[in-house]
N, C-alpha and C positions, 0 to 999 in steps of 0.2 A: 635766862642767861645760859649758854653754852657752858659745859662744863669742860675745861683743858685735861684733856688727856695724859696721865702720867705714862712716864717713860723711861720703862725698864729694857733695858740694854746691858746687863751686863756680862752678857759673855761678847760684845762690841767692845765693850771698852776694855773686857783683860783680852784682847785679841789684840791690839792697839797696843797697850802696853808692851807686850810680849813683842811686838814687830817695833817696835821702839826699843827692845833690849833695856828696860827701867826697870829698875824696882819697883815695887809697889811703894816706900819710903818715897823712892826720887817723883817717881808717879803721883804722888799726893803732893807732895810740896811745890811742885809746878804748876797740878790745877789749883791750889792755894786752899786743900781740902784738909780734915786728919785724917791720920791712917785708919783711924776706925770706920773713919765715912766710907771711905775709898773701897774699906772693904765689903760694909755692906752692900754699895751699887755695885760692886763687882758679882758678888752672889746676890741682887736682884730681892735683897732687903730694906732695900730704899730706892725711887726713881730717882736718875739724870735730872739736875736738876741745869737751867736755863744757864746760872753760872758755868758751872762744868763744864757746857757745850763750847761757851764763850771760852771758854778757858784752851778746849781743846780745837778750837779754830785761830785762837789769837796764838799759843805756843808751838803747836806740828803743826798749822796748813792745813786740819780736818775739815774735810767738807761735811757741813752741818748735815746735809741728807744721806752721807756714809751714818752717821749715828743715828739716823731716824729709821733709815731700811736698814742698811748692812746685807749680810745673809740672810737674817730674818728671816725679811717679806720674802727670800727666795728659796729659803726650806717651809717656811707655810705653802708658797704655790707646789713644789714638789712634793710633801705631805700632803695634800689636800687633792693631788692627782693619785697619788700610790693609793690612800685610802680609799678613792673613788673605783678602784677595780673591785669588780665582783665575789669578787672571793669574802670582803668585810661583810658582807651580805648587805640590806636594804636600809639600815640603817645607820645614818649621814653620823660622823662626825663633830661636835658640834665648832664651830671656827675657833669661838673662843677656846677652847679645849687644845689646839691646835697652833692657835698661839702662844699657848705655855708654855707648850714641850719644846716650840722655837725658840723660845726666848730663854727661858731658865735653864735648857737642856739640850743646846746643840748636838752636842758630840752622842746621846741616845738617839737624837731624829736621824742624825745622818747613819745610825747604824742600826734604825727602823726601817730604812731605804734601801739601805744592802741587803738586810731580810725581804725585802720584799722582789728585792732585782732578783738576788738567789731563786729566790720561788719562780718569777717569771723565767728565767731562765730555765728553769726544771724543768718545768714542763715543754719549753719549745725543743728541749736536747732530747727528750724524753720521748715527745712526739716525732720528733726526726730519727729514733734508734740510733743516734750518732755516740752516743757516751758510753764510757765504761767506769764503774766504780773505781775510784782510785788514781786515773790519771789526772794528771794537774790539771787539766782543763775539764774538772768533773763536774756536774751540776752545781756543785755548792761554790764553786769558785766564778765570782764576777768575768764576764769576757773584759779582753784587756784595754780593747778600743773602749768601752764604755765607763772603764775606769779609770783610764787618761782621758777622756772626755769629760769627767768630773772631777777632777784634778787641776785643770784649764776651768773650767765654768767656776770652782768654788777659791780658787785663784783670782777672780774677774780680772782672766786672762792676762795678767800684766805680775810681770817675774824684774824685779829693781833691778838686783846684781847684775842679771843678763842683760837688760834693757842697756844700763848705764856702759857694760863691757862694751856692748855692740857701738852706743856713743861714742865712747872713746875712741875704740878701732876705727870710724870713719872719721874723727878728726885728725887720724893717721897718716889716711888715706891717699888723702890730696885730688887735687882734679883731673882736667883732658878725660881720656878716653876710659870707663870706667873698668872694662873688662881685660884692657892692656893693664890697666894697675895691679885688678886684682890678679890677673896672672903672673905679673911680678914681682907680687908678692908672696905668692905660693910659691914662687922660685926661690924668692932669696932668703925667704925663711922658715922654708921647709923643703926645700930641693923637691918639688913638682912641678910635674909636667902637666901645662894645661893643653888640651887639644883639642878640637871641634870636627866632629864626625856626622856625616848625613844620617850614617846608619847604626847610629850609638842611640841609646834609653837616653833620658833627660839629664841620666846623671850615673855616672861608672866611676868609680875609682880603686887602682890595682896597689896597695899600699908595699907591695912585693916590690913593684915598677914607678913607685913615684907618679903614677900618670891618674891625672883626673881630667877625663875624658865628658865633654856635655852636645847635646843632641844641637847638630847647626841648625837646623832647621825651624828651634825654640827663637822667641823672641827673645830681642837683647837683654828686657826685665828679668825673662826667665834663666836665660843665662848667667848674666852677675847674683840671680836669690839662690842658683844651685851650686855658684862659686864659695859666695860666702855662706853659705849652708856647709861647705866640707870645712872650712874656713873655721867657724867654729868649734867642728868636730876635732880639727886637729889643735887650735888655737888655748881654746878656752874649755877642753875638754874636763879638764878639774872641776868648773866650775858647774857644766850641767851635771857632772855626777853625785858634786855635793847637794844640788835641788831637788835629784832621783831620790837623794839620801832620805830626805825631808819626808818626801813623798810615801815611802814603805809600802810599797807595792807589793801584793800578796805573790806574782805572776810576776817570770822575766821577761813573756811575753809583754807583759805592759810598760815596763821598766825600759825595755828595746824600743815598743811605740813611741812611750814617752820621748824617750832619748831623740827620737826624730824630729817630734814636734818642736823639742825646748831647740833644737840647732835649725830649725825653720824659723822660729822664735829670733831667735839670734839673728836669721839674716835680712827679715822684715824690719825689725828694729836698726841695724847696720843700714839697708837701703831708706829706710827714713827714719835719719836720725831724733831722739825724743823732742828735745830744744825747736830744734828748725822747723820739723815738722807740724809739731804744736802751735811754732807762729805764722808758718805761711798757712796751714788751716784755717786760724782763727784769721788771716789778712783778706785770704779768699773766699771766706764764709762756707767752709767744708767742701767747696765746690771741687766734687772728685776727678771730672775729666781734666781742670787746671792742675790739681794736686798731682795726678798720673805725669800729666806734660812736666812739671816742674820738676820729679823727682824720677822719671823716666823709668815709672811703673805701672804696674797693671792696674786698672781698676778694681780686682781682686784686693787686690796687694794693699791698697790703697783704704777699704771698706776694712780689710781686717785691723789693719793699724790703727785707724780712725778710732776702732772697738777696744783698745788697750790703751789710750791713753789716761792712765791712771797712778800717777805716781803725785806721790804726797806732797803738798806744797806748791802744786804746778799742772793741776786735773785739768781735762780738756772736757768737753762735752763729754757726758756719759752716752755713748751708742750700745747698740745692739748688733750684731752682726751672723748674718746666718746663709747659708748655703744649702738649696735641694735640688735634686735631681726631679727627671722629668716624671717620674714616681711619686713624689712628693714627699720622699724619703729627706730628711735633716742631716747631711753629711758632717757640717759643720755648725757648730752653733755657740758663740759668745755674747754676755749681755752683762753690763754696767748698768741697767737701766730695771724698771720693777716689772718688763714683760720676759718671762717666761716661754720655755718653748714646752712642747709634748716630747714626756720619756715612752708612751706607748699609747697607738693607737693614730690613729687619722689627726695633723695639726688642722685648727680651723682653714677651712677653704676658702673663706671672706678675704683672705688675708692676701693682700696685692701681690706678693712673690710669687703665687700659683701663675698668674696672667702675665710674666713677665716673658713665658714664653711664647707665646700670642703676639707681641710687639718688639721683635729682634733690632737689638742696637737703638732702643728707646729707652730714658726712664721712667718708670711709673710713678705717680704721686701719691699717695694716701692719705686721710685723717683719716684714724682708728682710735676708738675708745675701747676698753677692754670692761668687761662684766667690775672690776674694782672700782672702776669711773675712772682710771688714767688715760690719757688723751695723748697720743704720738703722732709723729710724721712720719710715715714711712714710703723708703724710697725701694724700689724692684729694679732691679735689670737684667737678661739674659747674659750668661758667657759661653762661649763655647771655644773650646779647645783643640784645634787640628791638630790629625796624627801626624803631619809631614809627606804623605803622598797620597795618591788617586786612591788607594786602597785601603790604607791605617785609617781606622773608627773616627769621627770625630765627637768629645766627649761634649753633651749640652749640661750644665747649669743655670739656676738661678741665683743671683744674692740678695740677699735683704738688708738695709741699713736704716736705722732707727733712732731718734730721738723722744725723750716728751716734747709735749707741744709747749712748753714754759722757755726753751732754749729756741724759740722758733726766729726771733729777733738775730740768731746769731747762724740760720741755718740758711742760706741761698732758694734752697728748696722751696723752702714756706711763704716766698715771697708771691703777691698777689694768689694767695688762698684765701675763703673766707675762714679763718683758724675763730673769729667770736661767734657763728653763726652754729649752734645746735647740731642742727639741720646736717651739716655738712661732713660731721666721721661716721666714717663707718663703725657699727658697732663688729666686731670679733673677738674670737675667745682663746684660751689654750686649746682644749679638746673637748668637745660634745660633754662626754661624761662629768664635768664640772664643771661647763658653763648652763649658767639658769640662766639663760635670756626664752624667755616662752613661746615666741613668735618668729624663731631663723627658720627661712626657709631652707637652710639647706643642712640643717640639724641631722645626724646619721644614726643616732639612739638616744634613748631621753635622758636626761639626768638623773645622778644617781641620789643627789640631796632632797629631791622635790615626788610628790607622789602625780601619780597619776590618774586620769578619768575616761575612760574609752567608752564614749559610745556607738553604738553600732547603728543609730539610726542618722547620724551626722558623722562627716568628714569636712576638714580641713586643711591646711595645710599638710599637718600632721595627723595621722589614724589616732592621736590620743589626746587630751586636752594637759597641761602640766600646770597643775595645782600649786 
């Protein structure tokens, strides 16, 4: 007989708590527990037990798989790549070991990660001659994009306050013409000038002159996300400062980034609001060229929001959402879901977003299982960005949009796939270095958990056999 798995979660559930604003008192008496229990499963002296779970699905709206993964599983797969760098030397981790310090000891793993970013970074400043002891941007200080970039990811992208402001504001709104409102509205409640210029950046604003200036040549979507983009800036500026506040950024360099993203934040959320959005998704079965038509956005636009939908009581599909360049650089990367991306190094290449630039203005389909045995749908597709005339660059991307294959019932996409048939995902990894699959052909170096066999009177795929 199977043995059921206990499950300790308790830095999920004082996390839950705490974003609930309860006591620990009002927290026990609501999941019908005593405060002594509560406190054990909070410190991981006791599993979650089947009640509890019920308890916190039936009182907040918690999705049962928030308490199974959570962070978790997504500081295991981030430990489990940090440790895989060379420097641990040859000997693996062992999971279980690594599931501990997840689970009983968040807040050490994520400042085992910053040790370890620090160091990668030393060396690459180091190697560049760019640093000097002493300035803020010194070896030992995190870059800033990649600190707001884990900020968002450990976020799982979705900020309430804001989400629900930016709601509001487009119930404000009102209909017709979207970009005449918004600029009537910058007028009458903030005396700006909106203007449209051939030969303006995407977005100018002279706060001396009242004038917010946006590139005519941008499309409409992009016009009204760079409207309500200052919109917030000026609107609801209290409110991203108090999220910065949260945050305690080492760098105001990051604090500046951040401040960008959370008023980008805002205006993705504004152009599709949470409510609507969520039901003409789930009406249309995620289908994003309808979604774009219906809310007269990009398909960008479209794929990131789809990736935030996570607010308590009212979750959408958990996606994944990611952006590379024709480098196959990660510019962008959000995930709800238990697939992980690569902090360093080559992402697997199996991985359909690669080929998305191969088949311009097409979607790609995928089944993909990852080395954990999770099974997703993944969809690819090329974007690309004109500068506005015969000479301005035009910028290419790819996006990637992700579910498991358990939501495939509710996904457009997954229709006439064979999703029961083996046979039919692809298997791919995070990075070489931590995926054991023994036989990829397009493996770039061997794993760093598994030993190796090289003989030199046989070749195969690989010059080495992985034991």
């Amino acid at each position: 007989m199977a043995r059921t798995r206990k499950l300790y979660v308790g830095a999920k559930l004082r996390e839950i708590r705490v974003r609930l604003n309860l006591t620990q008192a009002e927290y026990a008496a609501k999941l019908g527990v005593s405060l002594s229990y509560l406190n054990q499963m909070e410190n991981n002296h006791r599993p979650v037990s089947a009640r509890v779970i019920l308890s916190l699905a039936q009182e907040f709206g918690i999705n049962v798989a928030e308490i199974a993964a959570g962070s978790t599983e997504r500081l295991v797969a981030d430990l489990r790549e940090a440790l895989a760098d060379p420097v641990f030397g040859p000997d693996a981790t062992p999971l279980g070991d690594v599931q501990l310090v997840a689970s009983n000891a968040p807040n050490l793993a994520r400042a085992f990660l910053t040790l370890h970013r620090a160091h990668l970074q030393t060396n690459e400043r180091l190697a560049q001659l760019n640093e000097v002891l002493g300035r803020e941007d010194s070896p030992l200080s995190p870059l800033p994009w990649e600190e707001v970039r884990d900020f968002f990811h450990y976020c799982d992208n979705y900020f309430d306050a804001i989400d629900r402001a930016a709601e509001y504001f487009a119930s404000q709104l009102g209909g017709g013409d979207r970009l005449a409102a918004l600029a009537e509205w910058l007028r009458a409640r903030h005396g700006v000038t909106l203007v449209l210029d051939p030969a303006a950046p995407l977005r100018r604003y002279d706060p001396e002159a009242r004038r917010l200036v946006l590139a005519a040549h941008a499309a409409p979507a992009t016009q009204a996300f760079q409207s309500l983009h200052q919109i917030g800036l000026l609107e609801y500026d209290d409110l991203l400062e108090a999220t910065l506040d949260l945050a305690r950024f080492r760098a105001e360099a990051s604090r500046a980034i951040c401040k960008t993203g959370l008023a980008n934040y805002f205006a993705g959320a504004a152009l599709m609001p949470y409510g609507r959005f969520l039901e003409r998704a789930e009406a249309l079965r995620h289908d994003m060229e309808a979604l774009a038509q219906t809310f007269d956005a990009s398909i960008e636009q479209v794929g990131q929001r789809l990736s935030s939908l996570q607010r308590i009581g009212a979750k959408g599909v958990p996606f994944y959402f990611v952006r590379v360049d024709q480098a196959g650089t990660i510019t962008k990367r959000h995930s709800a879901t238990r697939l992980q991306f690569t902090r360093f190094g080559g992402a697997c290449p199996l991985w359909n977003v690669h080929q998305a630039f191969e088949t311009p203005g097409r979607f790609l389909r995928q089944l993909a299982e990852t080395p954990d045995g999770a099974r997703y749908i993944s969809l690819a597709r090329d974007v690309s960005k004109p500068g506005g005339s015969f000479r301005a660059p035009v910028r290419r991307y790819a996006i990637g949009l992700g579910c498991e294959i358990t939501h495939a019932a509710q996904i457009i996409y997954a229709d006439d796939l064979d999703i029961r048939n083996d046979a039919s995902y692809q298997p791919i990894g995070i990075s070489c270095r931590i995926c054991e699959r023994r036989a990829c052909h397009q493996r770039a170096v061997p794993p760093l958990e598994r030993r190796l066999s090289v003989d030199p009177n046989e070749r195969g795929l690989l010059p080495y056999a992985i034991l």
